[in-house]
TIKOLLO-722186 format. One record per residue: x, y, z of N, C-alpha, C in turn; residue in one letter. Coordinates in steps of 0.1 Angstrom, whole numbers, padded with zeros to 4 digits, always signed. Example, Ala and Ser with C-alpha at 12.3 -4.5 7.8 and 13.67 -1.06 7.14 Angstrom:
<atoms>
+0132-0057+0078+0123-0045+0078+0132-0033+0078A+0128-0022+0071+0137-0011+0071+0129+0000+0079S
</atoms>
This chain:
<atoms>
+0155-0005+0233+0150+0004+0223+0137-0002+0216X+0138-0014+0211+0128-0019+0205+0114-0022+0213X+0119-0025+0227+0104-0025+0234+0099-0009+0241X+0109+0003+0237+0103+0014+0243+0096+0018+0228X+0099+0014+0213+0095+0018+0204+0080+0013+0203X+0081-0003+0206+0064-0005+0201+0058-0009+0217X+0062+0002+0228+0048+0004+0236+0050-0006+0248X+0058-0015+0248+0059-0023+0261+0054-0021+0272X+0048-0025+0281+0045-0018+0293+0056-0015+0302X+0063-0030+0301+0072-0027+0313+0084-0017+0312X+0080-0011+0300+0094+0006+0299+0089+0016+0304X+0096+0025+0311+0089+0035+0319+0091+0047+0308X+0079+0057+0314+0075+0069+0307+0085+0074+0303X+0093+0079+0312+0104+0083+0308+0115+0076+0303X+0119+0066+0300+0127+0056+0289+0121+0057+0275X+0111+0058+0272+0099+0057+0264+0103+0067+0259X+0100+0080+0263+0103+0092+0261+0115+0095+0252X+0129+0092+0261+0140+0092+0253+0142+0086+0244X+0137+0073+0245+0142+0067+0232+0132+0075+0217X+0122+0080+0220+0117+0082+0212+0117+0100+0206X+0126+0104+0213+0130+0117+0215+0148+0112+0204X+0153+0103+0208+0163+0097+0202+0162+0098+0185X+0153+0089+0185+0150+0083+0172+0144+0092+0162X+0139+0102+0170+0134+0118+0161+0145+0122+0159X+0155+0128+0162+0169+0132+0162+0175+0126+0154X+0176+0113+0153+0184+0107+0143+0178+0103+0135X+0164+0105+0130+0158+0102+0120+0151+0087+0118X+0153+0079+0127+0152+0064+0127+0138+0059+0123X+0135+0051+0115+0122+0048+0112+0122+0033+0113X+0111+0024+0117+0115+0008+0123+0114+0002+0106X+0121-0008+0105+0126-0014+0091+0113-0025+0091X+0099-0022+0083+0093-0030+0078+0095-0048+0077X+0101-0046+0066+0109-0064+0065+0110-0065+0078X+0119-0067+0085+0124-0070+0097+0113-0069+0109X+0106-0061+0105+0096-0062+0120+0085-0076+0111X+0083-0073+0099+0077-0085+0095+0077-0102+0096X+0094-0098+0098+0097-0112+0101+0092-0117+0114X+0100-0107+0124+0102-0111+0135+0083-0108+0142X+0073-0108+0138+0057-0105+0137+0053-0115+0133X+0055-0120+0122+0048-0128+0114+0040-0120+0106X+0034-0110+0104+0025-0098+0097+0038-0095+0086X+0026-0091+0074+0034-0084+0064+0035-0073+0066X+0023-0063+0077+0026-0048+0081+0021-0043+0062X+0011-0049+0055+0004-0041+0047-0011-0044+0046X-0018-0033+0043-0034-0035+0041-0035-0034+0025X-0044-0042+0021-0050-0044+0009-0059-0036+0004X-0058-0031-0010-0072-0022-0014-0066-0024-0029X-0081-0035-0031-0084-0042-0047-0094-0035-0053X-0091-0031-0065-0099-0025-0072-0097-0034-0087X-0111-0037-0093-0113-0041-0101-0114-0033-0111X-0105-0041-0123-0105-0031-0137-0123-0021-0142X-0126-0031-0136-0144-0018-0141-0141-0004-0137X-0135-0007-0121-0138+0005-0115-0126+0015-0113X-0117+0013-0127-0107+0020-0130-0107+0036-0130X-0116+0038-0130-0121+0050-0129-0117+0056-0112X-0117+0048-0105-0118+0050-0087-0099+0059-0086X-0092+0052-0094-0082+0060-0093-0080+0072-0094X-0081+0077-0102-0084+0093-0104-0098+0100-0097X-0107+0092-0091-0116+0099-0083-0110+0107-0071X-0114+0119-0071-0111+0125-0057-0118+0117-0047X-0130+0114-0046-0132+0109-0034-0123+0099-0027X-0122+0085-0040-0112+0081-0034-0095+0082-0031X-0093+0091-0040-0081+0100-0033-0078+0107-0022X-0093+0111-0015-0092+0115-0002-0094+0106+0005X-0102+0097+0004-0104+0087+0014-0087+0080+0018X-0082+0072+0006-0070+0068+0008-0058+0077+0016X-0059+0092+0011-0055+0100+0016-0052+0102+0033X-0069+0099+0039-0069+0096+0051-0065+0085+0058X-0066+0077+0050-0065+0057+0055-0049+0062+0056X-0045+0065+0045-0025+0066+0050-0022+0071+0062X-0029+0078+0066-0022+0089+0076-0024+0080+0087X-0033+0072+0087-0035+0061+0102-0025+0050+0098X-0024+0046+0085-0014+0032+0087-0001+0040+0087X+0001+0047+0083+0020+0056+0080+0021+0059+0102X+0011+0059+0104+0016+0064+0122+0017+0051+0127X+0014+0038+0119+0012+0026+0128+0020+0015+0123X+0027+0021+0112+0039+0016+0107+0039+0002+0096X+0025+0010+0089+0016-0001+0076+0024+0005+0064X+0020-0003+0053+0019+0003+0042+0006+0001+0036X+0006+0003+0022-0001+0000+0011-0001-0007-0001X-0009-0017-0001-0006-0027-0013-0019-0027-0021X-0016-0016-0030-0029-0011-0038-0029-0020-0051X-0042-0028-0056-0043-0037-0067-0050-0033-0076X-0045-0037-0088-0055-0033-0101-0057-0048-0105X-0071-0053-0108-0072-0069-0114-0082-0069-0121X-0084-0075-0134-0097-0080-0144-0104-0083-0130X-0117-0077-0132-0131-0083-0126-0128-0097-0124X-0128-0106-0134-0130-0121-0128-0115-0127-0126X-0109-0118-0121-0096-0123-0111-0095-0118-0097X-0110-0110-0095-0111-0103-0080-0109-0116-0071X-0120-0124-0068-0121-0138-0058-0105-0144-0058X-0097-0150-0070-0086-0153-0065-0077-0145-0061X-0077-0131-0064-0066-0120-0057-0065-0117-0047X-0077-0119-0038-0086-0124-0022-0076-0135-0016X-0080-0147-0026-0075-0157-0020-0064-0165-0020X-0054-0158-0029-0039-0156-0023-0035-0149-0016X-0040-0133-0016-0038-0126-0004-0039-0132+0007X-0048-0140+0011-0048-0145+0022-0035-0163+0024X-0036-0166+0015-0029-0179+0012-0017-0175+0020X-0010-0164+0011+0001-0158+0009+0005-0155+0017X+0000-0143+0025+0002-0135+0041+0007-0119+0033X+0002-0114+0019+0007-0103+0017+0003-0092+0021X-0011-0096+0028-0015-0084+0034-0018-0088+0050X-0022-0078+0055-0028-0086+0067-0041-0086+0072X-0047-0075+0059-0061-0069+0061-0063-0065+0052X-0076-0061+0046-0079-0053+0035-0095-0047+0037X-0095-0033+0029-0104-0029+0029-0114-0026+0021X-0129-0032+0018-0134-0034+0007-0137-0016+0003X-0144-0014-0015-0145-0003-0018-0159-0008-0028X-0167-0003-0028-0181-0002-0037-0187-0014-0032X-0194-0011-0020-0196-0029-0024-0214-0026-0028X-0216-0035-0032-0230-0040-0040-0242-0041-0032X-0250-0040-0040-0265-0046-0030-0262-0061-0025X-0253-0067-0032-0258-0082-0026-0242-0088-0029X-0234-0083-0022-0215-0085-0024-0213-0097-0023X-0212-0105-0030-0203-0118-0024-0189-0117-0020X-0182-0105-0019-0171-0105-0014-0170-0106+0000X-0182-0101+0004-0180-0099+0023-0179-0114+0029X-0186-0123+0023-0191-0134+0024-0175-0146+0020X-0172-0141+0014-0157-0148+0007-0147-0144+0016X-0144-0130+0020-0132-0128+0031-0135-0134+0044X-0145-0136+0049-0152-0144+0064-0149-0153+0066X-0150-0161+0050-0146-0173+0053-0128-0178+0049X-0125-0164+0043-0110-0167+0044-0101-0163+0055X-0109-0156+0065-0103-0152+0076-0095-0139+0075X-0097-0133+0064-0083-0125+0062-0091-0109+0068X-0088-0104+0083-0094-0094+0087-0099-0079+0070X-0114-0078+0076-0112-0067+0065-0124-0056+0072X-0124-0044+0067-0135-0032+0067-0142-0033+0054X-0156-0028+0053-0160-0023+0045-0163-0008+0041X-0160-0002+0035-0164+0010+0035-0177+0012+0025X-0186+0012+0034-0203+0012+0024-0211+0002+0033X-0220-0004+0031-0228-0015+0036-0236-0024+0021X-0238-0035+0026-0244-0048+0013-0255-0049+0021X-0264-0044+0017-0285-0046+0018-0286-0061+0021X-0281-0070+0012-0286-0084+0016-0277-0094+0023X-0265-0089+0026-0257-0099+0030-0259-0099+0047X-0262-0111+0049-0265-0114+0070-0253-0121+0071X-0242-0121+0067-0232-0130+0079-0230-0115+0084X-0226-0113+0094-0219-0101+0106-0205-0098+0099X-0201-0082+0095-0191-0080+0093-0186-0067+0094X-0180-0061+0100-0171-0050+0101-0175-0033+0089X-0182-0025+0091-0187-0012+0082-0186-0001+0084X-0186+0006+0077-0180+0023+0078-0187+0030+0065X-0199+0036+0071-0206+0043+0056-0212+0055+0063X-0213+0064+0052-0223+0077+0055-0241+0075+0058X-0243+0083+0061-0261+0079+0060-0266+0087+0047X-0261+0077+0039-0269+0084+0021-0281+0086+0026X-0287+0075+0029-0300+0079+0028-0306+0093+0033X-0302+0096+0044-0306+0110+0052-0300+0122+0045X-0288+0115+0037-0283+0125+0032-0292+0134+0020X-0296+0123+0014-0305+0126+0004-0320+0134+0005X-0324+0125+0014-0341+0130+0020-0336+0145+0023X-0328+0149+0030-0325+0161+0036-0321+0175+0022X-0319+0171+0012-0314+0173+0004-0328+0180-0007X-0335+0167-0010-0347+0168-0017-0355+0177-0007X-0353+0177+0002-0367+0184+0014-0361+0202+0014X-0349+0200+0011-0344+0214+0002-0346+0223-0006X-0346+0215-0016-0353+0216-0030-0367+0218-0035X-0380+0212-0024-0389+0210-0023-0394+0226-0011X-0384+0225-0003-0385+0240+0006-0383+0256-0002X-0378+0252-0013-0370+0263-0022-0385+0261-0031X-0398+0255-0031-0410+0256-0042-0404+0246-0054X-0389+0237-0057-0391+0229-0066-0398+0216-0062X-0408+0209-0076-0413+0202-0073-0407+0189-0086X-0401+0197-0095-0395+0189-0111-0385+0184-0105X-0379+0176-0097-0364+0172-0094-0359+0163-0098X-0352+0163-0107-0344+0148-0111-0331+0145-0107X-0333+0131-0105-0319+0123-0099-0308+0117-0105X-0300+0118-0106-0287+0117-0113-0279+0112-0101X-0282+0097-0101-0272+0088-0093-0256+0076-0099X-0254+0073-0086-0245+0063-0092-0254+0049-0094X-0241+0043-0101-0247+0031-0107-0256+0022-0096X-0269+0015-0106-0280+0012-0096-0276+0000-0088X-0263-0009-0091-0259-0022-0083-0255-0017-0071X-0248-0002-0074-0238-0002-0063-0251+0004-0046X-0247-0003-0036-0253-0002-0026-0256+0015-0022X-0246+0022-0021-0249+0036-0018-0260+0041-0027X-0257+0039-0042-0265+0042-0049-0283+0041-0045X-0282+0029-0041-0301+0023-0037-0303+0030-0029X-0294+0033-0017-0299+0038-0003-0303+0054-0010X-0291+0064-0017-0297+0078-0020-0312+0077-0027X-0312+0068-0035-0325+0068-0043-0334+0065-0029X-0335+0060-0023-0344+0058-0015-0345+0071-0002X-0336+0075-0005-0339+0087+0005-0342+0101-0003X-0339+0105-0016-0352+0107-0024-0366+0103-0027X-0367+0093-0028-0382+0086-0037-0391+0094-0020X-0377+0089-0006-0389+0091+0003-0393+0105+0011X-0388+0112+0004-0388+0125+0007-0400+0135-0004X-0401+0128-0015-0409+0130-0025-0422+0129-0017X-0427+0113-0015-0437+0115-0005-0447+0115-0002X-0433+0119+0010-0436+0124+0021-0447+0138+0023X-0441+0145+0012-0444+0157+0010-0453+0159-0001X-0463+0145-0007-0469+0145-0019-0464+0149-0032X-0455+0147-0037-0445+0153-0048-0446+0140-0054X-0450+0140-0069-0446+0129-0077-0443+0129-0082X-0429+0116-0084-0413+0112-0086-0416+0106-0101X-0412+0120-0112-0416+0112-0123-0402+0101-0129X-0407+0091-0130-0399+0077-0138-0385+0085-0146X-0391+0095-0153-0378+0096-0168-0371+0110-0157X-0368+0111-0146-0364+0121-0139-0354+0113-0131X-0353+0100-0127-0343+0092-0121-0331+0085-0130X-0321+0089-0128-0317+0081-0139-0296+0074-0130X-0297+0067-0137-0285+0059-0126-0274+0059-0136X-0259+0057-0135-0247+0059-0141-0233+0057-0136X-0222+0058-0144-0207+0057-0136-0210+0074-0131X-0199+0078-0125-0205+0095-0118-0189+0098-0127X-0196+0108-0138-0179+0112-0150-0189+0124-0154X-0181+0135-0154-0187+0145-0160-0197+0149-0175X-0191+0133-0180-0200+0140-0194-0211+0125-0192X-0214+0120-0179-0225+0117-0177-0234+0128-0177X-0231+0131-0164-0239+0145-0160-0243+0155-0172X-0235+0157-0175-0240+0163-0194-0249+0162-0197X-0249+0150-0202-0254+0143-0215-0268+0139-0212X-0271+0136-0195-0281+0134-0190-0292+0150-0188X-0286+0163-0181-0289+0169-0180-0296+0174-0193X-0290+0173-0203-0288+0182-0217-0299+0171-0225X-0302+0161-0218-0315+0155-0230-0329+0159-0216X-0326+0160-0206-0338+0163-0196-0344+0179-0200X-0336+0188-0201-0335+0205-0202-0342+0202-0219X-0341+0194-0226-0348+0193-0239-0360+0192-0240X-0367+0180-0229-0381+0178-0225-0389+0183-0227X-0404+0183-0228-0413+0191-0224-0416+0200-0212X-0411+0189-0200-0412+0198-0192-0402+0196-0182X-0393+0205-0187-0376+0198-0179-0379+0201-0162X-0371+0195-0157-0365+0195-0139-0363+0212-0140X-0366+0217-0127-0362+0229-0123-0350+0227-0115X-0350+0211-0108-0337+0212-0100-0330+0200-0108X-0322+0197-0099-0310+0182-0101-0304+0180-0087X-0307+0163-0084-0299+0163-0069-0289+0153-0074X-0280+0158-0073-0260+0146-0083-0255+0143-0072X-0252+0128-0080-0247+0118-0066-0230+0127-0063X-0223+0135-0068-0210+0139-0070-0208+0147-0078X-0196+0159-0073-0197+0171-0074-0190+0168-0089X-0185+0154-0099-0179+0152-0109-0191+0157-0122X-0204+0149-0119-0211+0148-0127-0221+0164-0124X-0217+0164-0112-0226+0180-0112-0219+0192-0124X-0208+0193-0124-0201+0203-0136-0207+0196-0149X-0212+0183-0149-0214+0182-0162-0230+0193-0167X-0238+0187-0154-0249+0197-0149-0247+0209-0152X-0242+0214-0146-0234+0226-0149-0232+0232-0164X-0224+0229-0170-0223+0227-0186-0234+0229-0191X-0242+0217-0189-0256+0213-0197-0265+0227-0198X-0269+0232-0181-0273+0241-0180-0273+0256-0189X-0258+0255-0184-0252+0271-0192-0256+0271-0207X-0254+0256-0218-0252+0261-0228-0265+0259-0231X-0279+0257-0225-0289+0258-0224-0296+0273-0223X-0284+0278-0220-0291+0301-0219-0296+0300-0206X-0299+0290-0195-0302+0287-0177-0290+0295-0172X-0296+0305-0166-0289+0307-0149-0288+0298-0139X-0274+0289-0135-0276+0280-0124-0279+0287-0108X-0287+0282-0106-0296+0291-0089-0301+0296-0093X-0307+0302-0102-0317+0310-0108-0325+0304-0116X-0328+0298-0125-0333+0290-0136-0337+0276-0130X-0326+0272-0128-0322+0255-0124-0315+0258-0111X-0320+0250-0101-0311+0242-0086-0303+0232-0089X-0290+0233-0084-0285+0221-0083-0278+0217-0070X-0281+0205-0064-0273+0201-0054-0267+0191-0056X-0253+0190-0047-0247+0179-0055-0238+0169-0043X-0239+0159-0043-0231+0152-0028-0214+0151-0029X-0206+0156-0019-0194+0157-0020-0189+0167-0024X-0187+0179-0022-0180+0190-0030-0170+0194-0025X-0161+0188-0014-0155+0196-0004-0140+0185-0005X-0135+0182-0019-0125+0174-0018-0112+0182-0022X-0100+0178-0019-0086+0183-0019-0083+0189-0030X-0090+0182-0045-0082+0188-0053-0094+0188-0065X-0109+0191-0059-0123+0192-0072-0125+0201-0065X-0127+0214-0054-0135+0221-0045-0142+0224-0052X-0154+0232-0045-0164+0242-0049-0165+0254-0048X-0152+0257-0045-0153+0274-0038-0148+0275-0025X-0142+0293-0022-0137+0292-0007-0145+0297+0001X-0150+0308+0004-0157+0315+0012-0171+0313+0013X-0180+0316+0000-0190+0309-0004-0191+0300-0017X-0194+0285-0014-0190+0276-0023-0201+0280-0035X-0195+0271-0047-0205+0272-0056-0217+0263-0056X-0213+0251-0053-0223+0241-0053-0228+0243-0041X-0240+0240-0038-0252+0238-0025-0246+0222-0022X-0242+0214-0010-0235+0203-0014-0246+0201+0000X-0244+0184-0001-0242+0175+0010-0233+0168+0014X-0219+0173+0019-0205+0168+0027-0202+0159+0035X-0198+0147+0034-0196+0135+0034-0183+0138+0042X-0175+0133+0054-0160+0138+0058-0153+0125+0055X-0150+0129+0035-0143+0113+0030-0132+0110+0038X-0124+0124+0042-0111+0118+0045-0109+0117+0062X-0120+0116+0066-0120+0116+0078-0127+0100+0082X-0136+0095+0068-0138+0085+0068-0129+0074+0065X-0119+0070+0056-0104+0065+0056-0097+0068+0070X-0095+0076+0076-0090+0079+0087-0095+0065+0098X-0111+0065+0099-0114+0059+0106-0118+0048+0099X-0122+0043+0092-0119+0028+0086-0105+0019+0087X-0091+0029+0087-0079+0024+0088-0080+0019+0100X-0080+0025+0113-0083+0026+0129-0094+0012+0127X-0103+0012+0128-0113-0002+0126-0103-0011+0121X-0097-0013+0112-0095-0023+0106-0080-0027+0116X-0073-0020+0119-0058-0020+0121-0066-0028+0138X-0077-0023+0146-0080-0028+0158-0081-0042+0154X-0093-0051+0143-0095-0063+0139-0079-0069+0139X-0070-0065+0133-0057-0072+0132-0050-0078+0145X-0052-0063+0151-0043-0061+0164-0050-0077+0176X-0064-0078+0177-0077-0084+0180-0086-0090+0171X-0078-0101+0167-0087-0116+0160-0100-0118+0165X-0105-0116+0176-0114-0119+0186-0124-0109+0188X-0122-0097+0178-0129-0084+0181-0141-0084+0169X-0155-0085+0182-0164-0081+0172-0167-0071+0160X-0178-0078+0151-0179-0064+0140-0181-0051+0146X-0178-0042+0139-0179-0030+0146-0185-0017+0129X-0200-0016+0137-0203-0004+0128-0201+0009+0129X-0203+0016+0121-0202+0031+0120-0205+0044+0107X-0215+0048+0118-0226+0056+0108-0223+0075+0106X-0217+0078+0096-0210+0095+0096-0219+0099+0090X-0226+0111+0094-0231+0122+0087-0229+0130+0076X-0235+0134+0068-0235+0142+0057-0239+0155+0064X-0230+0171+0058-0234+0186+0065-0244+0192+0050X-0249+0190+0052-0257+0205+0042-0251+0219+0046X-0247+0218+0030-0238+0239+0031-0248+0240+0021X-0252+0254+0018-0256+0262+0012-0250+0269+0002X-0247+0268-0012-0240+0275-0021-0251+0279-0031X-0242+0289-0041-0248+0298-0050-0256+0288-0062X-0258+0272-0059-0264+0267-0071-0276+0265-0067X-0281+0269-0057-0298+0264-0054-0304+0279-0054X-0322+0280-0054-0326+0293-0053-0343+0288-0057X-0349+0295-0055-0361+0293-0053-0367+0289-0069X-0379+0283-0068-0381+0275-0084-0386+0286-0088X-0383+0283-0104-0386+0297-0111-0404+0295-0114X-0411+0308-0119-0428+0306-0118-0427+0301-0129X-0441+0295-0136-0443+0286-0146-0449+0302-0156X
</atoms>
């Protein structure tokens, strides 16, 4: 039973079959502990999150992402050993994880322009993914990110196709790596197209609704406010949103707004036709396949880094619309 359960070769299809036809029937699920022992693996993956980024809990993105990461380790018979730790207890929580053997892997989350975490697990051996990429870090290591950048250019070249030329940016915070790459695929879409990216129109942040507000709501004050807004996240875009309305702005009519990510489990934008004009990220399809990468490194000590680059979809919703005349 136990060698037709985890795949043996030398069990035939059909042994394989019953037993596994068995074990549905009677409900049997393989006892963690116990395969742990007899493995040497703890059969859990790591995902540390630092008290700053307390916020990530309650994020839908990361709730879908994780969302998806489960569904790959729950089929492969992982769990999850999710951590909350003061910032300057991240490096040691690393390095008893690995000491220890409590995980077997882990998967990084925000990482930075210039991470020293990637650089710290390498040399602790303890297999991991990253979900994002680090701009400056050259040791070789294991990645799973969207193409912000394209996401963005594609995005602005939108906005700029719709006659807006006022567009301000409303990103995430400027350390974090995704963040630099969207700004950069704005600044270069600007241009491209001769458009100039005024200074007090970029502005970087945690992505919380009454960012997006607060930012919108002193830009719409200006002399000569943004016609559009491109928001790193559909959180801070309602703040947009808000700002807008109690401004007496028609959103899509007055003001564009596009916003990255709108298409999560439990923030949507709408059914049939969404509200937001989004750039769609497939979060939980990206957990999906970060789990799969990382569970291969486990399975294969010996397995090169392995990248991987997912697209962003541009939909069309009722927040964009042609710039209003002066």
């Amino acid at each position: 039973v136990r060698r037709a359960l985890n795949g043996y070769p030398e069990v035939s299809e059909a042994t394989r079959l019953r037993v596994l036809r068995a074990a549905d029937e009677f409900g049997y699920r393989p006892n963690a502990r116990a395969r742990s022992l007899s493995t040497g693996q703890s059969m859990a993956i790591g995902h540390v999150l630092p008290v700053s980024t307390r916020t990530e809990l309650v994020n839908p993105i990361f709730a879908d992402f994780l969302a998806g990461a489960s569904e790959t380790y729950t089929t492969a018979g992982y769990n999850i050993l999710l951590t909350m730790v003061p910032d300057s207890d991240e490096v040691e929580t690393y390095k008893a994880m690995a000491a220890q053997h409590t995980v077997d892997g882990v998967i990084v989350h925000g990482p930075r322009v210039d991470d020293d975490r990637i650089e710290l697990l390498s040399s602790l051996g303890l297999p991991f993914v990253v979900h994002g990429r680090s701009s400056k870090i050259d040791v070789p290591y294991s990645w799973l990110d969207v193409n912000n950048t394209g996401a963005f250019r594609r995005a602005a070249n939108l906005l700029m196709d719709l006659g807006h030329t006022r567009i301000a940016l409303l990103n995430g915070n400027a350390s974090l790596d995704f963040a630099v790459r969207r700004r950069a695929g704005f600044l270069s879409a600007l241009q491209d197209r001769g458009v100039v990216a005024e200074p007090d129109f970029v502005h970087h942040g945690d992505m919380t609704e009454s960012y997006g507000y607060s930012t919108a709501e002193a830009l719409l004050r200006g002399p000569t406010p943004p016609t559009a807004f491109l928001v790193a996240s559909i959180i801070p875009g309602y703040g947009v949103r808000r700002a807008v309305e109690d401004a007496g702005l028609r959103l899509g009519k007055d003001v564009s707004v596009v916003v990255h990510d709108d298409d999560l489990s439990y923030f949507g934008s709408g059914n049939t036709v969404p509200f937001f004009t989004a750039v769609r990220s497939p979060v939980r399809e990206a957990g999906r396949q970060a789990a799969e990468m990382l569970l291969a490194k486990i399975a294969d000590p010996l397995l090169g880094p392995e990248h991987r680059l997912l697209e962003a979809e541009l939909t069309i919703g009722l927040s964009t619309g042609p710039a209003p005349s002066d």
